[in-house]
C-alpha positions in Angstrom: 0.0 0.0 0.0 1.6 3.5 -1.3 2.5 6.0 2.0 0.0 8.8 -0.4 -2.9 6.3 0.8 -1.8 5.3 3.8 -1.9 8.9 4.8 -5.1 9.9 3.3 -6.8 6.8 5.0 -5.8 8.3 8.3 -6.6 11.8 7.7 -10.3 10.6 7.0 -10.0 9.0 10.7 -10.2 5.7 9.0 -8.4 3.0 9.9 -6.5 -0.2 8.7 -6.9 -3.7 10.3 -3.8 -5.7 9.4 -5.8 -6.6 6.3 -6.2 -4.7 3.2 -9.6 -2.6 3.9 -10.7 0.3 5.2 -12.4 1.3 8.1 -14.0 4.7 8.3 -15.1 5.0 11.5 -16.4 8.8 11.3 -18.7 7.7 7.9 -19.2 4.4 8.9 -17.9 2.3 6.5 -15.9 -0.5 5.4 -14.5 -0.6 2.4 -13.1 -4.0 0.8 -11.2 -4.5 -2.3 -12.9 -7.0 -4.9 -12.8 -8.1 -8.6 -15.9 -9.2 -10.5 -15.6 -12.7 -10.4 -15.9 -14.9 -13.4 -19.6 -16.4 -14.1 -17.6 -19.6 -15.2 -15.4 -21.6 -13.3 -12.6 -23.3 -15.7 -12.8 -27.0 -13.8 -14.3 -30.2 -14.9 -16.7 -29.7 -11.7 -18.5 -27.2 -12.8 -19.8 -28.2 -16.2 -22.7 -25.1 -16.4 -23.1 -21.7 -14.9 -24.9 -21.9 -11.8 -27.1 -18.9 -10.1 -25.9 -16.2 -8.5 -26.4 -17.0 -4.4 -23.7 -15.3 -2.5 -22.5 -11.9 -3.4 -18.8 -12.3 -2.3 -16.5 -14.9 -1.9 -12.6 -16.3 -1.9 -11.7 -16.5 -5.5 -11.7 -20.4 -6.6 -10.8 -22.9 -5.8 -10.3 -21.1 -2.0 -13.8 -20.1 -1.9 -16.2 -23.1 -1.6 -19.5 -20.7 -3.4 -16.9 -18.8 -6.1 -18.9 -20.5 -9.2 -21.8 -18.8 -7.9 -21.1 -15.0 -7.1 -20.9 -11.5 -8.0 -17.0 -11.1 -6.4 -14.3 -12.2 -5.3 -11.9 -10.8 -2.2 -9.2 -11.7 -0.2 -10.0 -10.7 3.2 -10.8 -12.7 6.3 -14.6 -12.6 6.8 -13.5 -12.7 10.7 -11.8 -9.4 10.2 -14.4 -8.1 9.2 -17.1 -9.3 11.6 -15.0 -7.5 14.2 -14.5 -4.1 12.3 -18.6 -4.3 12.3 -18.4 -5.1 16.4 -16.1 -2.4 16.7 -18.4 0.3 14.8 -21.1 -0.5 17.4 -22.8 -3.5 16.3 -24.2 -6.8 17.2 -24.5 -9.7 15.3 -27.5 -11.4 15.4 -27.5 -15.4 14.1 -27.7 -16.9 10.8 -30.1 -19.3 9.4 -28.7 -22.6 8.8 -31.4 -25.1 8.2 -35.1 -24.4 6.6 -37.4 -22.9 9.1 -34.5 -20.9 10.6 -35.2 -17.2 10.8 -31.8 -15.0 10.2 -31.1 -12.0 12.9 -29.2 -9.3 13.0 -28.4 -5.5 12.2 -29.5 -4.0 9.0 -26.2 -2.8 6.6 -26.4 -1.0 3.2 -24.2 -2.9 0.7 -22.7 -1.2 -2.4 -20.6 -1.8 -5.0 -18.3 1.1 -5.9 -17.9 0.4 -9.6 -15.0 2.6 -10.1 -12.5 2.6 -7.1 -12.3 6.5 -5.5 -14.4 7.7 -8.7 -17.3 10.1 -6.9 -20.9 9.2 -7.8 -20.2 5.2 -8.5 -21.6 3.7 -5.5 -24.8 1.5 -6.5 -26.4 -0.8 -4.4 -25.4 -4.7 -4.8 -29.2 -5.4 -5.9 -29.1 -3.0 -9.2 -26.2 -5.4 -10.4 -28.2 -8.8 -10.5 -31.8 -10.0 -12.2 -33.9 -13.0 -12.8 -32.8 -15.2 -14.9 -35.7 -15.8 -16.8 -37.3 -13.1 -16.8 -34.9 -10.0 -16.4 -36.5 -8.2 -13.6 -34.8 -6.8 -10.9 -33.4 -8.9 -8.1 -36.5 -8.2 -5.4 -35.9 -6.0 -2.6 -34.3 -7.1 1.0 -32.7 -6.2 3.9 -28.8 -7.5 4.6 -28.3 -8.6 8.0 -25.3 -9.3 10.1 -25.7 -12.2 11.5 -22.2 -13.4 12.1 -21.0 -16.6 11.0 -21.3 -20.2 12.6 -18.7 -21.8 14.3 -16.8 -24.9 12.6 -14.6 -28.0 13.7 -12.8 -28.4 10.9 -10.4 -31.3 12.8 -11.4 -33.6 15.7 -8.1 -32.6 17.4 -8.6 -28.7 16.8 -10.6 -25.8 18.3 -13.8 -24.3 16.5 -12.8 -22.1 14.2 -14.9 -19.1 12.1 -17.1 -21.2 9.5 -16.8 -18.2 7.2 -13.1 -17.8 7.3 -13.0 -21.6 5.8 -15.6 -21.1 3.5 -14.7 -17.8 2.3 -18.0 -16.3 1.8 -19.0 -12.9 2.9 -22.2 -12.2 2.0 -24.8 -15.3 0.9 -28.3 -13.9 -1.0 -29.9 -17.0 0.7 -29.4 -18.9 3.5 -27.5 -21.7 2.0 -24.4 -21.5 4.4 -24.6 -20.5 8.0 -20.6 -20.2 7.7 -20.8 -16.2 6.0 -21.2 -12.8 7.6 -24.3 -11.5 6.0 -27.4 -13.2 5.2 -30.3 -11.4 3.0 -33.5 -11.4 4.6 -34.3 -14.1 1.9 -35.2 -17.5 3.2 -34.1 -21.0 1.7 -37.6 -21.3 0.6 -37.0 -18.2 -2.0 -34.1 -20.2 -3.2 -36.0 -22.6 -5.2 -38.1 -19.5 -7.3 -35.6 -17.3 -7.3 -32.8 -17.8 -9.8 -30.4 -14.6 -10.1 -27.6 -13.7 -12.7 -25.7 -10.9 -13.0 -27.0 -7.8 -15.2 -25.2 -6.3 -18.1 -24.6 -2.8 -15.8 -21.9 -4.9 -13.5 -18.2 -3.8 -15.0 -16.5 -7.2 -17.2 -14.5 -10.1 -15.5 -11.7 -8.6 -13.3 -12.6 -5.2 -12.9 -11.2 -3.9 -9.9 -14.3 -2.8 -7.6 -14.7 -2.0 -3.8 -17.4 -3.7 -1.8 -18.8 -1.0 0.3 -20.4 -2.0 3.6 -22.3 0.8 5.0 -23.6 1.1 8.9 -26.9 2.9 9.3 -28.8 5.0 7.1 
């Protein structure tokens, strides 16, 4: 990271967390780097294009749900949950099974199309539609709900499920193991089939992924 950003991210009254994203504490923000990830993965597993149902993951092959999202990062979803504790909020619980109801804080996520560029921050939802029939993705609320724990080894502690699975931010609740769950339920899953819109920037594009606290 150059010293000319280092120093402007401090002069905002932001600040770093050993990872590479921002914390504005005075606006409220978090700000993650992210590329749009590819909607096909090159591996003999995935032989078609699946729907969209998580908006941010590892890139493949770290990221178990990275044939089915809008981007790709490289930050620890742990990190994360704690920047969120430490700008005053709680996380609720995720939905893990059907009938589960999700919890937790409402957030505002954005995508800023063009990193630092004024006037290209656009809320996640613009950037996806139905499959079939090209509406818009339907309105809801993002939650943080905090991730499930995992045991990932008999002989080892719990660990943060979203740190192994790599996913941030899951449209349904398919995975308790991410940060954010829509208000969506698994139920939705089955009728609502979501690709990515021609208004989201081509394959690779550097974007930031914009979490936003309050109104």
């Amino acid at each position: 990271m150059s010293r000319l950003l280092i120093l402007a991210i401090f002069a905002s009254g932001a600040s770093l967390w050993g990872q590479d994203f921002i914390v504005d504490k005075e606006k409220k923000l978090i700000i993650i780097p992210a590329k749009v990830a590819p909607r096909k993965i090159e591996d003999e597993k995935f032989k078609e294009i699946y729907p969209i149902e998580v908006i941010a993951t590892y890139p493949y092959p770290k990221g178990k749900k990275a044939h089915e999202t809008v981007v790709t990062f490289e930050v620890k979803p742990s990190a994360i949950h704690q920047a969120l504790v430490d700008l005053g909020l709680k996380p609720g619980k995720p939905a893990v099974k059907e009938g589960d109801k999700q919890e937790g804080p409402e957030v505002k996520l954005l995508l800023e199309t063009t990193p630092g560029k004024p006037g290209t921050r656009v809320a996640v939802e613009q950037f996806l539609v139905d499959r079939k029939t090209g509406k818009p993705m339907p309105r809801v609320r993002w939650l943080f709900t905090g991730s499930v724990m995992e045991k990932v080894a008999p002989d080892k502690p719990e660990v943060y499920g979203a740190d192994e699975s790599g996913t941030l931010i899951a449209i349904f609740p398919v995975t308790g193991a991410t940060v954010f769950q829509s208000s969506l339920s698994l139920a939705d899953e089955k009728f609502v089939k979501l690709e990515v819109s021609d208004k989201l920037p081509k394959v690779g594009s550097p974007v930031n992924l914009i979490i936003r606290v309050g109104k």
